[in-house]
DRENKETOR-750769 format. One record per residue (C-alpha): x, y, z; residue in one letter. Coordinates in pm, whole numbers. Each point is the difference from the previous one (the first is absolute). Layout:
! residues N
<<X; Y; Z>; 'A'>
...
//
This chain:
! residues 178
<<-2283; -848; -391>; 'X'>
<<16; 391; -126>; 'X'>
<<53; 56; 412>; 'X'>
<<291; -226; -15>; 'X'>
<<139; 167; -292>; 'X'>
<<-52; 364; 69>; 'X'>
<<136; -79; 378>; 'X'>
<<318; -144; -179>; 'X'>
<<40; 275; -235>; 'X'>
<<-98; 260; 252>; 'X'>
<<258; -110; 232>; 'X'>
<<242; -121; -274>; 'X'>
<<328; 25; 228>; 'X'>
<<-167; -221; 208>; 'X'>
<<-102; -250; -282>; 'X'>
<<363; 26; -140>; 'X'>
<<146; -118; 360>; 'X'>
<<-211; -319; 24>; 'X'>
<<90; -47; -370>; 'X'>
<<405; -16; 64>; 'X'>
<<-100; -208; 292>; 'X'>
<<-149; -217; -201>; 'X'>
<<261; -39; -252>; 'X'>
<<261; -41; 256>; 'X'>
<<-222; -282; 145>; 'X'>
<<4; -168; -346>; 'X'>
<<380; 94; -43>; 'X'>
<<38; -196; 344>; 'X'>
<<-178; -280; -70>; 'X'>
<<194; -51; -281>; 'X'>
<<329; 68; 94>; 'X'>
<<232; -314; 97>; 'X'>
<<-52; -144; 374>; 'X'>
<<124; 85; 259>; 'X'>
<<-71; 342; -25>; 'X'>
<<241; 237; 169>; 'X'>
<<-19; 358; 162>; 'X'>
<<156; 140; -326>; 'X'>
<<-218; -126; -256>; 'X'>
<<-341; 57; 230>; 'X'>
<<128; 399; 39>; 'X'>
<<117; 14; -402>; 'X'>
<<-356; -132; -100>; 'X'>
<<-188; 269; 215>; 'X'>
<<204; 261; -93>; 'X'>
<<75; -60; -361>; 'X'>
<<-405; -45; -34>; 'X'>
<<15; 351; 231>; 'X'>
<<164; 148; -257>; 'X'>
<<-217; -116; -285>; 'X'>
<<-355; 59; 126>; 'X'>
<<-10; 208; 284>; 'X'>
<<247; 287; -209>; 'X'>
<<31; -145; -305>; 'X'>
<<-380; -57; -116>; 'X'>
<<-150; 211; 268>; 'X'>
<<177; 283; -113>; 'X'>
<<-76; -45; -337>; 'X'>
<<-341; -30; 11>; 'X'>
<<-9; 363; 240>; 'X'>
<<183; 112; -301>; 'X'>
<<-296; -117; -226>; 'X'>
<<-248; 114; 200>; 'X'>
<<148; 381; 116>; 'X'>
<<92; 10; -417>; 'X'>
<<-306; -88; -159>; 'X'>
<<-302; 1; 268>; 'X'>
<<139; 279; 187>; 'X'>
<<-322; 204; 74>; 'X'>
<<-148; -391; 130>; 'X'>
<<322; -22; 221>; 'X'>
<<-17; 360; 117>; 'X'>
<<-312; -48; 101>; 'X'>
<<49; -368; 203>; 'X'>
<<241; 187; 139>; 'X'>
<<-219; 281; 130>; 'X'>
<<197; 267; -219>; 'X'>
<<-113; 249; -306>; 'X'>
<<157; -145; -303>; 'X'>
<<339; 208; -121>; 'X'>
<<282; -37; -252>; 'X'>
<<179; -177; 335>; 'X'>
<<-174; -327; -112>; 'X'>
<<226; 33; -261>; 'X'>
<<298; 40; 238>; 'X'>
<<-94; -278; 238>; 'X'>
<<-53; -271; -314>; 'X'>
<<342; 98; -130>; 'X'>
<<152; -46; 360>; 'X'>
<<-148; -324; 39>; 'X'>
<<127; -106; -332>; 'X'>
<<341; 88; 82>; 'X'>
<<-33; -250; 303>; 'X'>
<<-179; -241; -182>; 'X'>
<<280; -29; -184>; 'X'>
<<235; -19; 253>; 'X'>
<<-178; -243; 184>; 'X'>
<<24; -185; -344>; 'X'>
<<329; -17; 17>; 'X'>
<<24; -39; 342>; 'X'>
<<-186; -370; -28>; 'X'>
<<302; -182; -50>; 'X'>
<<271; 272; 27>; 'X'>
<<262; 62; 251>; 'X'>
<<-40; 74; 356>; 'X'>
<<135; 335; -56>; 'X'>
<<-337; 57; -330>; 'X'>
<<-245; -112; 260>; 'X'>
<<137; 208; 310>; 'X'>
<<-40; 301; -259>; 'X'>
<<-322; -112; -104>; 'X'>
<<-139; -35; 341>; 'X'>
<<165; 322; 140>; 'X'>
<<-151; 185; -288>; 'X'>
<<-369; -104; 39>; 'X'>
<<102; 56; 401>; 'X'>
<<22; 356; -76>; 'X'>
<<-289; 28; -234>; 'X'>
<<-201; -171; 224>; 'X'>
<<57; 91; 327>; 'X'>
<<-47; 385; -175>; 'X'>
<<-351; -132; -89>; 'X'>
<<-120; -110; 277>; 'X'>
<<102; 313; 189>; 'X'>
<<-183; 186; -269>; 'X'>
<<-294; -268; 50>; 'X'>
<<63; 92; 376>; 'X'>
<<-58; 412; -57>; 'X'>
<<-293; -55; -205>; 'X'>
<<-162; -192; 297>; 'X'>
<<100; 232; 234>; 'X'>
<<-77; 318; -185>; 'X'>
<<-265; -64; -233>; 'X'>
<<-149; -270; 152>; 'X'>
<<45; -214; -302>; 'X'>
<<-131; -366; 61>; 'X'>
<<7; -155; -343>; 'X'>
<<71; -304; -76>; 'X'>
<<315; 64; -189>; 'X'>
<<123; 266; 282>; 'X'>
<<-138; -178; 337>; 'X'>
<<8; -364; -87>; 'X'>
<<188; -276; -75>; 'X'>
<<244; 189; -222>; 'X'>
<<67; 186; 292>; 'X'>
<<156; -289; 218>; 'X'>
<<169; -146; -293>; 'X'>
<<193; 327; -115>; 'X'>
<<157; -8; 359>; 'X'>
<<24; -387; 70>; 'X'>
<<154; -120; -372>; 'X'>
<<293; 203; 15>; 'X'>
<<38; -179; 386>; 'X'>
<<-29; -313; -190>; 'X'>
<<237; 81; -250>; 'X'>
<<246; 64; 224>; 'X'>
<<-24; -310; 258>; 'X'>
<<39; -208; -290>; 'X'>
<<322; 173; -95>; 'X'>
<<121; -10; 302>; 'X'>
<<-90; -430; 26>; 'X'>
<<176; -45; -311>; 'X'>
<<320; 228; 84>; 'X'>
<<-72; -215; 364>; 'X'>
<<11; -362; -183>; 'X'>
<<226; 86; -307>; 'X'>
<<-131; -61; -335>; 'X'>
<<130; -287; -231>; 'X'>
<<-95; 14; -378>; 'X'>
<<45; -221; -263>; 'X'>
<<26; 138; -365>; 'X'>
<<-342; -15; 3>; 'X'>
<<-46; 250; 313>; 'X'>
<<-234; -206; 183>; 'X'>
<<171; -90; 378>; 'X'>
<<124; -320; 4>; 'X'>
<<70; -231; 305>; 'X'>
<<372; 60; 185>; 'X'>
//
């Protein structure tokens, strides 16, 4: 069992994906039958928004904040005051992502083009490190890797399926059947 955890909060962006799958799952199940192409796209990206920036976000904020020299380390890095920098990043797009859970179209397209840019910016750094230092560590070379280039991807299909199948809200901004 302490594999299974410290795999899951080792590769915590990974965790946080299967988590808002998950939830949509249970969001889907729920929902009234039949289920249509806008409420299957508004559960898995609302639930997008909540775990995968939302939580994951804010638990990189906890952990660059207040276990920076253990996340400098995972990461193959010599702690610094940028711990402090990253954490209060992440924050900012934990927040957003937040907000993002059952905001607009126009909230989540910011939130996902913001952790685009961070991201993508990471995993070139991740990229350099590998290439010029030869830095293999978990938290530079592995699964964080893959996921700081492929959620932002994901992100953005799933804007572009809901833009694609329109999105109709009730007052309680869950998608609703046409």
């Amino acid at each position: 069992m302490e594999t299974v955890i410290r795999f899951a909060l080792s590769n915590f962006t990974l965790t946080f994906v299967i988590i808002g799958l998950i939830a949509s799952l249970i969001a889907l199940i729920n929902a009234p039958k039949p289920l249509t192409a806008p409420v299957v796209v508004e559960a898995l990206l609302s639930y997008f928004m909540l775990f995968s920036i939302g939580v994951s976000f804010f638990y990189n904020f906890v952990m660059h904040s207040f276990f920076g020299e253990m996340a400098a380390s995972f990461i193959g890095w010599a702690d610094s005051p940028f711990q402090a920098e990253v954490g209060y990043a992440s924050l900012g797009f934990a927040l957003i992502g937040f907000l993002a859970f059952r905001g607009s179209f126009d909230m989540r397209l910011a939130a996902v083009v913001g952790i685009a840019a961070f991201l993508w910016g990471a995993a070139g750094g991740h990229i350099r490190e590998i290439i010029h230092e030869g830095n293999l560590a978990p938290g530079n070379a592995g699964v964080i890797l893959y996921t700081d280039i492929l959620l932002p991807v994901a992100g953005f299909v799933l804007l572009w399926l809901q833009h694609r199948f329109g999105r109709e809200v009730h007052d309680s901004g869950r998608a609703s059947l046409a």
